[in-house]
N, CA, C and O atoms as CSV, one atom per row, in Angstrom:
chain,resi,resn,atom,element,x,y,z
A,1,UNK,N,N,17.509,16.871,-41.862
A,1,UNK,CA,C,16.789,15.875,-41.126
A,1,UNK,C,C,17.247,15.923,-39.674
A,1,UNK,O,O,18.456,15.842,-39.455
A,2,UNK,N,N,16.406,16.045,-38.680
A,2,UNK,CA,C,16.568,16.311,-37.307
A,2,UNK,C,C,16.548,14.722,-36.998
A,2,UNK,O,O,15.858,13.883,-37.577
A,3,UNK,N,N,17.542,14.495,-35.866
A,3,UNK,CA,C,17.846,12.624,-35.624
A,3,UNK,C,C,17.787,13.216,-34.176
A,3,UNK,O,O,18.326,14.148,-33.578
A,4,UNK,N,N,16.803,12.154,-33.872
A,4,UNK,CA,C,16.038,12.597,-32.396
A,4,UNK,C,C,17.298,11.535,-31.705
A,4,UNK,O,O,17.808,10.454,-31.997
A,5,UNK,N,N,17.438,12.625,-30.565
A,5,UNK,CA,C,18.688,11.587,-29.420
A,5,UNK,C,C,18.045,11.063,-28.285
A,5,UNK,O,O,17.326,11.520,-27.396
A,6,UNK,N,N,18.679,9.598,-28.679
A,6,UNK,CA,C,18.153,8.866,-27.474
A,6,UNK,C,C,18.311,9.234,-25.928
A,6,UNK,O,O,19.282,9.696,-25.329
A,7,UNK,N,N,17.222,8.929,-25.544
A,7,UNK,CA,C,17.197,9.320,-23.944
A,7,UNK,C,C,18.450,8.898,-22.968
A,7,UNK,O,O,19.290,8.113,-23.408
A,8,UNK,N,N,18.563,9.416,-21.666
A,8,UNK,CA,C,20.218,9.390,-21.459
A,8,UNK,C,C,19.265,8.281,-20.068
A,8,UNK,O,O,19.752,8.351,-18.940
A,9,UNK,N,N,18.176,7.488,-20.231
A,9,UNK,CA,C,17.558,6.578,-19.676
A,9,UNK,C,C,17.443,4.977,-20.716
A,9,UNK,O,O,17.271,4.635,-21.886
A,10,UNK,N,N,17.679,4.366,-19.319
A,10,UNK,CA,C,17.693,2.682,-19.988
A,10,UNK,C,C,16.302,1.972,-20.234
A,10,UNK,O,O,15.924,1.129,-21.048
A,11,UNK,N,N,15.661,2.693,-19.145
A,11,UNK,CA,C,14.011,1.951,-19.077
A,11,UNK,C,C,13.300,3.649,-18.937
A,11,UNK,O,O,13.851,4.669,-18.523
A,12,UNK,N,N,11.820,3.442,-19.481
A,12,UNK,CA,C,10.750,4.471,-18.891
A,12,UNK,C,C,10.858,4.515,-17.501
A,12,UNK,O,O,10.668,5.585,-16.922
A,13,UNK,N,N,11.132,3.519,-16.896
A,13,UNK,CA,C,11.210,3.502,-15.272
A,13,UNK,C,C,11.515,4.739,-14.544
A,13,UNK,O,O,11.032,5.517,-13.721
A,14,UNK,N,N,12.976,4.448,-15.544
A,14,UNK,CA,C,14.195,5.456,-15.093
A,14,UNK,C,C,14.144,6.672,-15.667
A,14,UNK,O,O,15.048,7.483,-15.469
A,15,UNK,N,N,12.906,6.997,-16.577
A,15,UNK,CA,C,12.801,8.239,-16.914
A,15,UNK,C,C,12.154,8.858,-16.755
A,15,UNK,O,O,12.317,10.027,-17.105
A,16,UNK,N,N,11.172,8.488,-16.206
A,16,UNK,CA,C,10.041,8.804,-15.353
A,16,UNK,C,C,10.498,9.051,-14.057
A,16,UNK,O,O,9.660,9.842,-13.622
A,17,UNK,N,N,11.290,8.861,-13.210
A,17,UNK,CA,C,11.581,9.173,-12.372
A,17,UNK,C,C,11.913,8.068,-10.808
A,17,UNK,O,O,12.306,8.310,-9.667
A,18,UNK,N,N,11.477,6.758,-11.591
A,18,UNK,CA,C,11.871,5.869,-10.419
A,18,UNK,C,C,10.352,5.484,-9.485
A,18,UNK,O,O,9.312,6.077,-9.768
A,19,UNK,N,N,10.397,4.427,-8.359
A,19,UNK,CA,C,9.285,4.145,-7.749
A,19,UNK,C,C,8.380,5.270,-7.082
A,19,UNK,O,O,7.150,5.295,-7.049
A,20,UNK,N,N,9.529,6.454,-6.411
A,20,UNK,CA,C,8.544,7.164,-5.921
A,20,UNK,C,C,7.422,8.500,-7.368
A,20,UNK,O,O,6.558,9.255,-6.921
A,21,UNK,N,N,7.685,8.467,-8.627
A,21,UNK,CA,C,7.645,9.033,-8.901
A,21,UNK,C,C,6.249,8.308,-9.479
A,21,UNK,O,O,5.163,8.884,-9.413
A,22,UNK,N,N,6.455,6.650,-10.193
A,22,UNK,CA,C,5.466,6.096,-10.305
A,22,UNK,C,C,4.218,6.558,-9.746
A,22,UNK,O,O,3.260,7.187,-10.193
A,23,UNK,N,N,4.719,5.726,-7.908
A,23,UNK,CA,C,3.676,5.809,-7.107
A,23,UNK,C,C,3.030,7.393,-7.109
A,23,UNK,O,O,1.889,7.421,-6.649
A,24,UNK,N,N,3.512,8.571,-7.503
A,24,UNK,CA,C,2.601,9.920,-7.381
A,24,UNK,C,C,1.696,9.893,-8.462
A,24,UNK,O,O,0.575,10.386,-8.341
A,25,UNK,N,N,2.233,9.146,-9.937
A,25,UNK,CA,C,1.373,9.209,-11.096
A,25,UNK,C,C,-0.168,8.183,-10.594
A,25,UNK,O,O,-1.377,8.412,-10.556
A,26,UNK,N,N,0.766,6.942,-10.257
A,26,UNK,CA,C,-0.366,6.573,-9.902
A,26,UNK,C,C,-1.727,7.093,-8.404
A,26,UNK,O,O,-2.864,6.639,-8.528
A,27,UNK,N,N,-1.522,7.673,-7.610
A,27,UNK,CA,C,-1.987,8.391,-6.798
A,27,UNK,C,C,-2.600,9.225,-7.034
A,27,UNK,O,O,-3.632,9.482,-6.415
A,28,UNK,N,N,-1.970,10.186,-8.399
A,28,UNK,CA,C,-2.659,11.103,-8.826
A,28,UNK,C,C,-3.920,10.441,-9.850
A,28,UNK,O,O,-5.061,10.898,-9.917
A,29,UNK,N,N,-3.528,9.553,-10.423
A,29,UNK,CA,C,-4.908,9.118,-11.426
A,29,UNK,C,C,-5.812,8.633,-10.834
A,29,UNK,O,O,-6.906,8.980,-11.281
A,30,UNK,N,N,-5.857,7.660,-9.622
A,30,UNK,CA,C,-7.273,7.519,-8.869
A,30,UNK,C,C,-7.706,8.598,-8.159
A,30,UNK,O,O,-8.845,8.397,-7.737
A,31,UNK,N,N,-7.321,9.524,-7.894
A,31,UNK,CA,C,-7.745,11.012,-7.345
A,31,UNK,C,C,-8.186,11.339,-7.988
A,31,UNK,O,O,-9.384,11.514,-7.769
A,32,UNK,N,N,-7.666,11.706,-9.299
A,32,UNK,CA,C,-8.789,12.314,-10.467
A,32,UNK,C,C,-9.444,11.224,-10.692
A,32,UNK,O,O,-9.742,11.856,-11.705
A,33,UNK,N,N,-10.238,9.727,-10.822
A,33,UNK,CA,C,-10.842,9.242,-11.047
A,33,UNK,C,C,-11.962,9.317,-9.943
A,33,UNK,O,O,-13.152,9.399,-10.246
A,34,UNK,N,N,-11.501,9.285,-8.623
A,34,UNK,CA,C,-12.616,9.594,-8.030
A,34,UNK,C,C,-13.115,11.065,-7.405
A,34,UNK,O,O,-13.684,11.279,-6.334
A,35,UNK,N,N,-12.802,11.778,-8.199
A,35,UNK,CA,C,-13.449,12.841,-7.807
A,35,UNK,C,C,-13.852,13.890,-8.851
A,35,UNK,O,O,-14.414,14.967,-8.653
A,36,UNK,N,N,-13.515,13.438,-9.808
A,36,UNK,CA,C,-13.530,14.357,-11.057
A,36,UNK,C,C,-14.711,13.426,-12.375
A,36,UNK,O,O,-14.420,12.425,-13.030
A,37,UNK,N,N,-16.123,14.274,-12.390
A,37,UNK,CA,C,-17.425,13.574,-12.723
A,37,UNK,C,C,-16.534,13.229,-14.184
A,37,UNK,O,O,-16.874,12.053,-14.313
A,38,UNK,N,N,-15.845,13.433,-15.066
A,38,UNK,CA,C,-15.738,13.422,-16.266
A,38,UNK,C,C,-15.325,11.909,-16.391
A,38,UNK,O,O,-15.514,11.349,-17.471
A,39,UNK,N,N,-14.681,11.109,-15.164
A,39,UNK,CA,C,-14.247,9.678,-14.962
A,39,UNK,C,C,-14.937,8.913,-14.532
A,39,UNK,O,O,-14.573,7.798,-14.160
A,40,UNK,N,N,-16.634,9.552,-14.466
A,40,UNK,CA,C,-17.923,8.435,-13.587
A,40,UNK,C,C,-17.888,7.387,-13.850
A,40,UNK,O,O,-18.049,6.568,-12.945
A,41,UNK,N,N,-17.679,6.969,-15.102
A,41,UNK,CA,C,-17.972,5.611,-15.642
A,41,UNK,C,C,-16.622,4.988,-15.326
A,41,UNK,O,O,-16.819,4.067,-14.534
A,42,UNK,N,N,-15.688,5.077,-15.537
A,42,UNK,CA,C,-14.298,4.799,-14.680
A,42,UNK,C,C,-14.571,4.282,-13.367
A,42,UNK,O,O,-14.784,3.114,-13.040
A,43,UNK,N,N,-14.538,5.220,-12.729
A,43,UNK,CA,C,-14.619,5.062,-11.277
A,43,UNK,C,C,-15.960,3.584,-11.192
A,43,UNK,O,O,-15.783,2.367,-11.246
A,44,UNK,N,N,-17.312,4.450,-11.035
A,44,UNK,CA,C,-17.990,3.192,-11.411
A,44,UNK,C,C,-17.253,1.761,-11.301
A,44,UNK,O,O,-17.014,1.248,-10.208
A,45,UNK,N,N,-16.892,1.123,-12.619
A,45,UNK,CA,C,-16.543,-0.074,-12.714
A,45,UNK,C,C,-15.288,-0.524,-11.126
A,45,UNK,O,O,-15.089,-1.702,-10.831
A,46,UNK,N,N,-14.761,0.396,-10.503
A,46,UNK,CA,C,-13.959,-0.098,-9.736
A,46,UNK,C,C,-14.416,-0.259,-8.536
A,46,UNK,O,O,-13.592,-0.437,-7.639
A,47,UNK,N,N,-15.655,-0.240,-8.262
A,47,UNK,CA,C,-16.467,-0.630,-6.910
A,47,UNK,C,C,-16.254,0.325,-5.743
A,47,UNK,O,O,-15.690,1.396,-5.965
A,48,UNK,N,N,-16.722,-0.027,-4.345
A,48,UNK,CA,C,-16.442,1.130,-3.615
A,48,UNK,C,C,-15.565,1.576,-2.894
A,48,UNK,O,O,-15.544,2.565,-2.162
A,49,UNK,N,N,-14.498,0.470,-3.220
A,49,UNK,CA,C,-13.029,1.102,-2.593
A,49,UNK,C,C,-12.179,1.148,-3.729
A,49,UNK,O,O,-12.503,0.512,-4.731
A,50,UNK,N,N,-10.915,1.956,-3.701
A,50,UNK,CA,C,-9.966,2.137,-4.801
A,50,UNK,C,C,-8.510,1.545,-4.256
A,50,UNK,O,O,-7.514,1.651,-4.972
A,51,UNK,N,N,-8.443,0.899,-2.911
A,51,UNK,CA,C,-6.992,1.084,-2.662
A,51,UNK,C,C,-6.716,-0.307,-3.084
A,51,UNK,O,O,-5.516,-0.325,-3.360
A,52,UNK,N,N,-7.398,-1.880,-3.337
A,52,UNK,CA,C,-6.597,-2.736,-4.223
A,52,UNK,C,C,-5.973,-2.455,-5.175
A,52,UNK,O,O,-4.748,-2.578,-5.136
A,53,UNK,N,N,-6.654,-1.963,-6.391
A,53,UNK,CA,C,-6.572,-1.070,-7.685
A,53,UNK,C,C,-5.577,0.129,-7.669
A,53,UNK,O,O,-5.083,0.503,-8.733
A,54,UNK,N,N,-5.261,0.761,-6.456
A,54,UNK,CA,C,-3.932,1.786,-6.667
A,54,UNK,C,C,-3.127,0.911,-6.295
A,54,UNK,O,O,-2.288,0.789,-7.187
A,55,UNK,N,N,-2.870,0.063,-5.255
A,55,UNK,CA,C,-1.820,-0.827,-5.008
A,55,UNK,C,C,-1.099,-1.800,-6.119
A,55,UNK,O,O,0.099,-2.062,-6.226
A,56,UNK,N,N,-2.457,-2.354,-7.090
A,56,UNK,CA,C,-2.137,-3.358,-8.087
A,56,UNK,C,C,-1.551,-2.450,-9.353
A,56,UNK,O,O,-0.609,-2.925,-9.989
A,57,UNK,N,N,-1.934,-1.529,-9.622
A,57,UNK,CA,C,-1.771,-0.813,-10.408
A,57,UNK,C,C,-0.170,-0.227,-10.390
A,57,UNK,O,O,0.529,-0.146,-11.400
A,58,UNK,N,N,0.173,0.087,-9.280
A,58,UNK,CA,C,1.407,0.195,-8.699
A,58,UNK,C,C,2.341,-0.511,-9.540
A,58,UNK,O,O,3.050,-0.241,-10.509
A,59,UNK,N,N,2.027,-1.737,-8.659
A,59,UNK,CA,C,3.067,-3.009,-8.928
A,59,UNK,C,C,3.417,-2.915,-10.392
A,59,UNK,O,O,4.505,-2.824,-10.961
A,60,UNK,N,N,1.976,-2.969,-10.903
A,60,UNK,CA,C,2.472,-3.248,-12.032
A,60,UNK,C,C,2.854,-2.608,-13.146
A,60,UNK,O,O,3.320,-3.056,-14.193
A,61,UNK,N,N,2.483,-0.962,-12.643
A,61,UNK,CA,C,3.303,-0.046,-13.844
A,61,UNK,C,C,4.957,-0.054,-13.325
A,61,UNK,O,O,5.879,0.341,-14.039
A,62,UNK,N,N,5.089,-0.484,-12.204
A,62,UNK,CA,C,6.844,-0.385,-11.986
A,62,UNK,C,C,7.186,-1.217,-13.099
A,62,UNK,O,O,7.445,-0.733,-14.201
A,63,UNK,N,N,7.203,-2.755,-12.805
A,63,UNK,CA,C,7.420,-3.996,-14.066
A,63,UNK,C,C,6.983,-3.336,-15.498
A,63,UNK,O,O,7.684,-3.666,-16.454
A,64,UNK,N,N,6.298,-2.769,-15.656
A,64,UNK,CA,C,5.868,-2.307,-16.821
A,64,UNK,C,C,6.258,-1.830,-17.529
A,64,UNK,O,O,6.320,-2.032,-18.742
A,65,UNK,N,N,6.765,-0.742,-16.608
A,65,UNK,CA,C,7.672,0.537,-16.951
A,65,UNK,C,C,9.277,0.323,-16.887
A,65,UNK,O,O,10.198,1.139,-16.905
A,66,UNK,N,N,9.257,-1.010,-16.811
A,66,UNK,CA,C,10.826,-1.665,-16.474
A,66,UNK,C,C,11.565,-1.642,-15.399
A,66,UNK,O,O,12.690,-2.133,-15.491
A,67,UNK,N,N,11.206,-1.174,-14.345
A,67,UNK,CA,C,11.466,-1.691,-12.876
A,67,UNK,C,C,11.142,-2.909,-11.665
A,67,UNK,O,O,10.408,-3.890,-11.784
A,68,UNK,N,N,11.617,-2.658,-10.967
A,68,UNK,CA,C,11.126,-3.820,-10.350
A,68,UNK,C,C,9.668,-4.538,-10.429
A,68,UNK,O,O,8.518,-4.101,-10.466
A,69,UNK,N,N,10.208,-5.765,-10.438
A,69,UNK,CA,C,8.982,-6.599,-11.195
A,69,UNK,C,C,7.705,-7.095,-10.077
A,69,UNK,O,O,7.097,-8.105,-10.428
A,70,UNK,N,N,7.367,-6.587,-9.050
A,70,UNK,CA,C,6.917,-6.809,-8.002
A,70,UNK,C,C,5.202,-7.495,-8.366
A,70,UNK,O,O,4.949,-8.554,-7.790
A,71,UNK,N,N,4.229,-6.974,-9.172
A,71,UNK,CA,C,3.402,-7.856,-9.749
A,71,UNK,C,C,3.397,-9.036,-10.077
A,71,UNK,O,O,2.591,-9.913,-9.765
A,72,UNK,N,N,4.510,-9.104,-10.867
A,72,UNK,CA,C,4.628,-10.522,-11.475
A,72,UNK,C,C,5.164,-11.980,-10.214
A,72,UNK,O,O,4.965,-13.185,-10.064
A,73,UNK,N,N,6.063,-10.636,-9.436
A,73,UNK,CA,C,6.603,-11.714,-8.055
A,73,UNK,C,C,5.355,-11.866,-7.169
A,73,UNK,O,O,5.525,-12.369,-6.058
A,74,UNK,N,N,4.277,-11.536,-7.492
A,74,UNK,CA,C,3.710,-11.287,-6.206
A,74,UNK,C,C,1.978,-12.529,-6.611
A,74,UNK,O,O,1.377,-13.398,-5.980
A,75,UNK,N,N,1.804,-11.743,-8.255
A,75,UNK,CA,C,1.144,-13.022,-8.866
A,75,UNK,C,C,0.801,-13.610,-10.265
A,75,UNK,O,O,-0.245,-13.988,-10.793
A,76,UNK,N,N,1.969,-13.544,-10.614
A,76,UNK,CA,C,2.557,-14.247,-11.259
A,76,UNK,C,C,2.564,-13.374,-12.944
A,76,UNK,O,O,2.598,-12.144,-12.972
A,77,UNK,N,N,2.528,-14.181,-14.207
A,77,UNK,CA,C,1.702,-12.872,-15.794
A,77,UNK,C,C,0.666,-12.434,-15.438
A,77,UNK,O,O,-0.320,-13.115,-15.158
A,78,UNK,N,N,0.778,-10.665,-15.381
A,78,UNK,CA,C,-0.368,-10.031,-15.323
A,78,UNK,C,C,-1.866,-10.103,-16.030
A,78,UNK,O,O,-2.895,-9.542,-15.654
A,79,UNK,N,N,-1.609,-11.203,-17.477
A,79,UNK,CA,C,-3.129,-11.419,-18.053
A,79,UNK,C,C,-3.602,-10.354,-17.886
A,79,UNK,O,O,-4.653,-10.373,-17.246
A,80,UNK,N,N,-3.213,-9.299,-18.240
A,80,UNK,CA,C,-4.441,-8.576,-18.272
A,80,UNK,C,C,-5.540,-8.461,-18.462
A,80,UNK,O,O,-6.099,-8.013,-17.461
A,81,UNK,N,N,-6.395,-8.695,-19.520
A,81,UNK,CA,C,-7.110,-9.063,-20.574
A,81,UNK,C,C,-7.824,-9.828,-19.609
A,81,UNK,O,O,-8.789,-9.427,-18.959
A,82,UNK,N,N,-7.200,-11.151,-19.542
A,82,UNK,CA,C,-8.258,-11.883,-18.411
A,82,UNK,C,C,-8.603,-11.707,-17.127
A,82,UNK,O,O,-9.608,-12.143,-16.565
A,83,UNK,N,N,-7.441,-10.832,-16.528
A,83,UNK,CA,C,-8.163,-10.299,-15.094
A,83,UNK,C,C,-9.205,-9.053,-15.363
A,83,UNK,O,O,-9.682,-8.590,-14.327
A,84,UNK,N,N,-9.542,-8.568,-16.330
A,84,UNK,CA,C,-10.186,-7.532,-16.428
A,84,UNK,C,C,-11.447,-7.776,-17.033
A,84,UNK,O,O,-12.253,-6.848,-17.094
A,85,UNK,N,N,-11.817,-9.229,-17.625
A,85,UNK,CA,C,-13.016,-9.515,-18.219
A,85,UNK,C,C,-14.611,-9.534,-17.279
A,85,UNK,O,O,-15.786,-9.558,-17.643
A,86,UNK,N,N,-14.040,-9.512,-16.140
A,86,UNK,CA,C,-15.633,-9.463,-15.216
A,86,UNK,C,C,-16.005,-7.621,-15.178
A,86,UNK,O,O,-17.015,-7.108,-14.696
A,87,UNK,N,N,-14.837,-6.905,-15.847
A,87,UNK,CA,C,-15.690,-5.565,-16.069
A,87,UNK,C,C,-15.702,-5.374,-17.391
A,87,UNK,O,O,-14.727,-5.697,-18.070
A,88,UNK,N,N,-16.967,-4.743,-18.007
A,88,UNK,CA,C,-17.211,-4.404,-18.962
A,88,UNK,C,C,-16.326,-3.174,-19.614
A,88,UNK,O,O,-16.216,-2.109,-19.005
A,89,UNK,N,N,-15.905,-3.324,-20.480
A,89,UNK,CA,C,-14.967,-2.199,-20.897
A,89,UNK,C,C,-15.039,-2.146,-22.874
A,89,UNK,O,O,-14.672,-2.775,-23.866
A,90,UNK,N,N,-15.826,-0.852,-22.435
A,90,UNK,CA,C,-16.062,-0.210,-23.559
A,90,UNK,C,C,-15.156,0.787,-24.420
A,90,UNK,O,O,-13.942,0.873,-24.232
A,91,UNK,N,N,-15.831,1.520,-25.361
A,91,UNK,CA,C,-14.756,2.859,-26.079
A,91,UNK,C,C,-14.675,3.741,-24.634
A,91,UNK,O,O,-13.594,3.920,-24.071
A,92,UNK,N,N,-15.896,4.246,-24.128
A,92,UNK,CA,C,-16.219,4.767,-22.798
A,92,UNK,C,C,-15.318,4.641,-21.947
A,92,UNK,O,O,-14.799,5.534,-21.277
A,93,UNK,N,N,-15.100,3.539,-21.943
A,93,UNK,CA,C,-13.960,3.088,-20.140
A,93,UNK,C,C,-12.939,3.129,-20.731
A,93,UNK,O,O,-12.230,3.642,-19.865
A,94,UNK,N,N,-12.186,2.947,-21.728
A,94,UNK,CA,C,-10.925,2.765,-22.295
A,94,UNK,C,C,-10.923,4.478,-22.993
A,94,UNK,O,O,-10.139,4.942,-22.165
A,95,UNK,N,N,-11.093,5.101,-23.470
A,95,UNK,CA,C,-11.241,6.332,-23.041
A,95,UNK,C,C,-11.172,7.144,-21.697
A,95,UNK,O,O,-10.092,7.556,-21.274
A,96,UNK,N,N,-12.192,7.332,-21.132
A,96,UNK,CA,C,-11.954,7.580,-19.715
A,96,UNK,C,C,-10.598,7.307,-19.255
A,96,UNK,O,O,-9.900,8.273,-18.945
A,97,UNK,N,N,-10.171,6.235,-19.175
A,97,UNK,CA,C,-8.929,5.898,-18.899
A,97,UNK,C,C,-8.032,6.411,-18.947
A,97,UNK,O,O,-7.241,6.740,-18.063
A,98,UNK,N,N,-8.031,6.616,-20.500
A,98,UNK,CA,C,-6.808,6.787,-21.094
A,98,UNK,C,C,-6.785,8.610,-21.072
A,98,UNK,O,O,-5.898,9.358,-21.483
A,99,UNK,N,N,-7.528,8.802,-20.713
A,99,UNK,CA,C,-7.962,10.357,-20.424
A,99,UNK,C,C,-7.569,10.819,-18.636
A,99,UNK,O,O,-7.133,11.872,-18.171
A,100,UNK,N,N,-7.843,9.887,-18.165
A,100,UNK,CA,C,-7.500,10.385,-16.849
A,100,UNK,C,C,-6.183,9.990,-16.592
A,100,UNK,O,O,-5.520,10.539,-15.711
A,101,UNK,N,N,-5.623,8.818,-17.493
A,101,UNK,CA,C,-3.952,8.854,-17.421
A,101,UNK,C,C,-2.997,9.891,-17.695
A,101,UNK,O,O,-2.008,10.264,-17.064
A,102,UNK,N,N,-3.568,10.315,-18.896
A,102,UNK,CA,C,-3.243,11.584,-19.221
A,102,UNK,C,C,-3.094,12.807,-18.524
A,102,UNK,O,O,-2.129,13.570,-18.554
A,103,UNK,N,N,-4.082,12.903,-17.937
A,103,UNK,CA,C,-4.239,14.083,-17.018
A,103,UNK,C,C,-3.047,14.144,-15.686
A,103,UNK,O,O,-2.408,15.071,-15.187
A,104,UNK,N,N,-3.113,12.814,-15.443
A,104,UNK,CA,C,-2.481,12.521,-14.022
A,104,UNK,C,C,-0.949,12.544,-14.486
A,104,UNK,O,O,-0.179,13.048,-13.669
A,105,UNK,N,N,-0.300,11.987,-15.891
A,105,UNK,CA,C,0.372,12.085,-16.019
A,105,UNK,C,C,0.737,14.110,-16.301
A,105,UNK,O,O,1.161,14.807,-15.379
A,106,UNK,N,N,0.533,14.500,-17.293
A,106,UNK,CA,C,0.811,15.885,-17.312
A,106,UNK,C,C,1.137,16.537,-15.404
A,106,UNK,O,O,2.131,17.105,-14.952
A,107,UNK,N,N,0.023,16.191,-14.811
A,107,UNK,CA,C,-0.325,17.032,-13.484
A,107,UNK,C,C,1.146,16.755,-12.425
A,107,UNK,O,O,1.627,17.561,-11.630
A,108,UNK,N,N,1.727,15.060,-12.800
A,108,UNK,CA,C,2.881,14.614,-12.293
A,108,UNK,C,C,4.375,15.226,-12.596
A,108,UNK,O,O,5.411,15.237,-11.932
A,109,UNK,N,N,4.044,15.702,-13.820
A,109,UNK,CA,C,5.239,16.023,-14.274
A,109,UNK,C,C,5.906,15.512,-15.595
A,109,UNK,O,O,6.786,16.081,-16.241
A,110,UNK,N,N,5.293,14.308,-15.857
A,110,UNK,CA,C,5.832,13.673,-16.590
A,110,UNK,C,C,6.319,14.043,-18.029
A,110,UNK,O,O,5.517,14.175,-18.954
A,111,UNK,N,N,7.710,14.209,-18.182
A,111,UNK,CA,C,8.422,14.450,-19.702
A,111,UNK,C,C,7.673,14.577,-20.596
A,111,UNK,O,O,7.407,13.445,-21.001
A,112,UNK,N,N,7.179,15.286,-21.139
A,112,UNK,CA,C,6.415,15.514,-22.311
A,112,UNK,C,C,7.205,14.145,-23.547
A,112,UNK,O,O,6.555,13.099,-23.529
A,113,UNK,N,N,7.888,14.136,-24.076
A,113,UNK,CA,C,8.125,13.295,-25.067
A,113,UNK,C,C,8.335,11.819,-24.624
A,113,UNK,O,O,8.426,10.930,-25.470
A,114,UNK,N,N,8.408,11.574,-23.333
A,114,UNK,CA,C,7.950,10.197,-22.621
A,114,UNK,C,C,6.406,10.083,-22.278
A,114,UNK,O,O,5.817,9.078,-21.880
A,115,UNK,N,N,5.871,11.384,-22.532
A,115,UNK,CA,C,4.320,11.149,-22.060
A,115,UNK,C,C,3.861,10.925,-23.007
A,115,UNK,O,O,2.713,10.606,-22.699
A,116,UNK,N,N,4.007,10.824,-24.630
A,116,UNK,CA,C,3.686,11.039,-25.694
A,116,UNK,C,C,3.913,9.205,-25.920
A,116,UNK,O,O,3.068,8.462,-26.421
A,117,UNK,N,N,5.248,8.796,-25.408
A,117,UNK,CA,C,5.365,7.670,-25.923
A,117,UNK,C,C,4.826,6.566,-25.039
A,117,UNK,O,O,4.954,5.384,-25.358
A,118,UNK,N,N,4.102,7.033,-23.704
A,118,UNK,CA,C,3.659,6.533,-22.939
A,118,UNK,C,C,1.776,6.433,-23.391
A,118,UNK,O,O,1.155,5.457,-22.972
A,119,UNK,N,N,1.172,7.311,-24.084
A,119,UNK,CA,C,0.136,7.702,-24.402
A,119,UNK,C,C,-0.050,6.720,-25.178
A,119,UNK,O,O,-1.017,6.041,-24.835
A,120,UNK,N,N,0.620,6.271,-26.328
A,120,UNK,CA,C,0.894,5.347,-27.335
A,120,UNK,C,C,0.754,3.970,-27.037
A,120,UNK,O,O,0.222,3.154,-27.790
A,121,UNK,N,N,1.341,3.677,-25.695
A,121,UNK,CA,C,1.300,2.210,-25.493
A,121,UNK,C,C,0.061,2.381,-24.337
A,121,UNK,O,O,-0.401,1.300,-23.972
A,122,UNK,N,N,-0.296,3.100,-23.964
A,122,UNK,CA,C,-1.555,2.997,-22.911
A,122,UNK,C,C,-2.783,2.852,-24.176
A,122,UNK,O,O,-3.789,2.145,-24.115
A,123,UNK,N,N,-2.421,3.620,-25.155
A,123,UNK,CA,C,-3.818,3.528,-26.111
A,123,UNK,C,C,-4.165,2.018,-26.746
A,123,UNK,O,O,-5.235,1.483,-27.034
A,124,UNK,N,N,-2.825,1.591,-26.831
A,124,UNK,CA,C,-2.777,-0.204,-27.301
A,124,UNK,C,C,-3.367,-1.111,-26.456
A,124,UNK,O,O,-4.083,-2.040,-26.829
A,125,UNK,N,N,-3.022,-0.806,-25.113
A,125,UNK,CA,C,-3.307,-1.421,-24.650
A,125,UNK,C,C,-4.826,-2.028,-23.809
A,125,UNK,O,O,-5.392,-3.072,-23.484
A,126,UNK,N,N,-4.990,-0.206,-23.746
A,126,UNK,CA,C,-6.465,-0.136,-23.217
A,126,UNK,C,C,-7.416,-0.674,-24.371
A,126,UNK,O,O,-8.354,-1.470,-24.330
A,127,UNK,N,N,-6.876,-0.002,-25.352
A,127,UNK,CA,C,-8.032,-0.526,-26.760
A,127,UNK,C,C,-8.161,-2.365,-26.963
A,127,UNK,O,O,-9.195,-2.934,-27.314
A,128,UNK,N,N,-7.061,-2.938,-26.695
A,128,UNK,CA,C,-6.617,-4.564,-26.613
A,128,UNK,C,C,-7.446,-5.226,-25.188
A,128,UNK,O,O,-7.676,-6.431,-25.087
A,129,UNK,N,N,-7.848,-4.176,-24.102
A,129,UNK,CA,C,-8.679,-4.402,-23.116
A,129,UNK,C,C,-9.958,-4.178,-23.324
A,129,UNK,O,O,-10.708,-4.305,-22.356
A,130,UNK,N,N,-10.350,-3.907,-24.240
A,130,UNK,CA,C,-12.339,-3.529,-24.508
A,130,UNK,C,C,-12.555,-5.028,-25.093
A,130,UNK,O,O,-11.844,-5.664,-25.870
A,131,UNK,N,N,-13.891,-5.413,-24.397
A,131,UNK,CA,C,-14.346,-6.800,-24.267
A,131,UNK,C,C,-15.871,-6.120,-24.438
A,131,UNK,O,O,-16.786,-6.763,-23.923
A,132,UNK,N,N,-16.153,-5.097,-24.996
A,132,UNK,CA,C,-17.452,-4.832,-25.189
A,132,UNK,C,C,-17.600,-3.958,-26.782
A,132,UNK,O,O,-16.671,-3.279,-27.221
A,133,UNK,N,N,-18.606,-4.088,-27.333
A,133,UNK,CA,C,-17.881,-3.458,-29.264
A,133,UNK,C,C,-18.311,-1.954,-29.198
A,133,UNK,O,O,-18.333,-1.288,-30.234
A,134,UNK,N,N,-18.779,-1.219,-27.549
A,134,UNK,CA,C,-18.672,0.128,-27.842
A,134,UNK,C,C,-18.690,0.741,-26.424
A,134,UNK,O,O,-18.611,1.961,-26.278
């Protein structure tokens, strides 16, 4: 029986690589969202600018990811769920999503066996965000 060893990291934060490393994942996924047709419906829902949405997004995968909590200082439980109900979010968008996270993550660098366990809780979560039944 192979006994998988724990990471020589306290948070994903820190295994991922810290704020600046965040901020490239995230940089890289609205890049591929807006420019790459396979994320139309993605992009779409985020209107015609992207830089609230990379900024917020920011914040809050740091806290997320167990670093500084700067979302939450800034406004207050992320609710997700309820800040996200004025867009429609389908299998489509929560897909997409979770597809262009993916991508951006691999393209970043990100640890394969942290991207795996990162894939896992993005799929929970996005799927816990569809407010539409397809």
């Amino acid at each position: 029986m192979k006994i998988e060893e724990k990471p020589a990291f306290s948070t994903p934060y820190e295994w991922i690589g810290g704020e600046d490393r965040v901020k490239a994942l995230v940089e890289r996924f609205y890049d591929l969202m807006d420019l790459e047709p396979e994320f139309a419906r993605l992009r779409e829902v985020h209107g015609p600018s992207l830089d609230n949405a990379r900024q917020k997004t920011f914040w809050f995968l740091c806290g997320w990811l167990g670093g500084p909590q700067y979302y939450t200082e800034k406004f207050g439980h992320p609710r997700l769920r309820m800040r996200h109900m004025h867009v429609q979010i389908g299998i489509l968008e929560r897909d997409q999503w979770l597809a262009c996270m993916d991508r951006a993550m691999g393209e970043t660098g990100v640890d394969e066996t942290l991207r795996a366990r990162l894939r896992d809780s993005f799929f929970q979560t996005a799927d816990w965000m569809r407010n539409l039944n397809g």
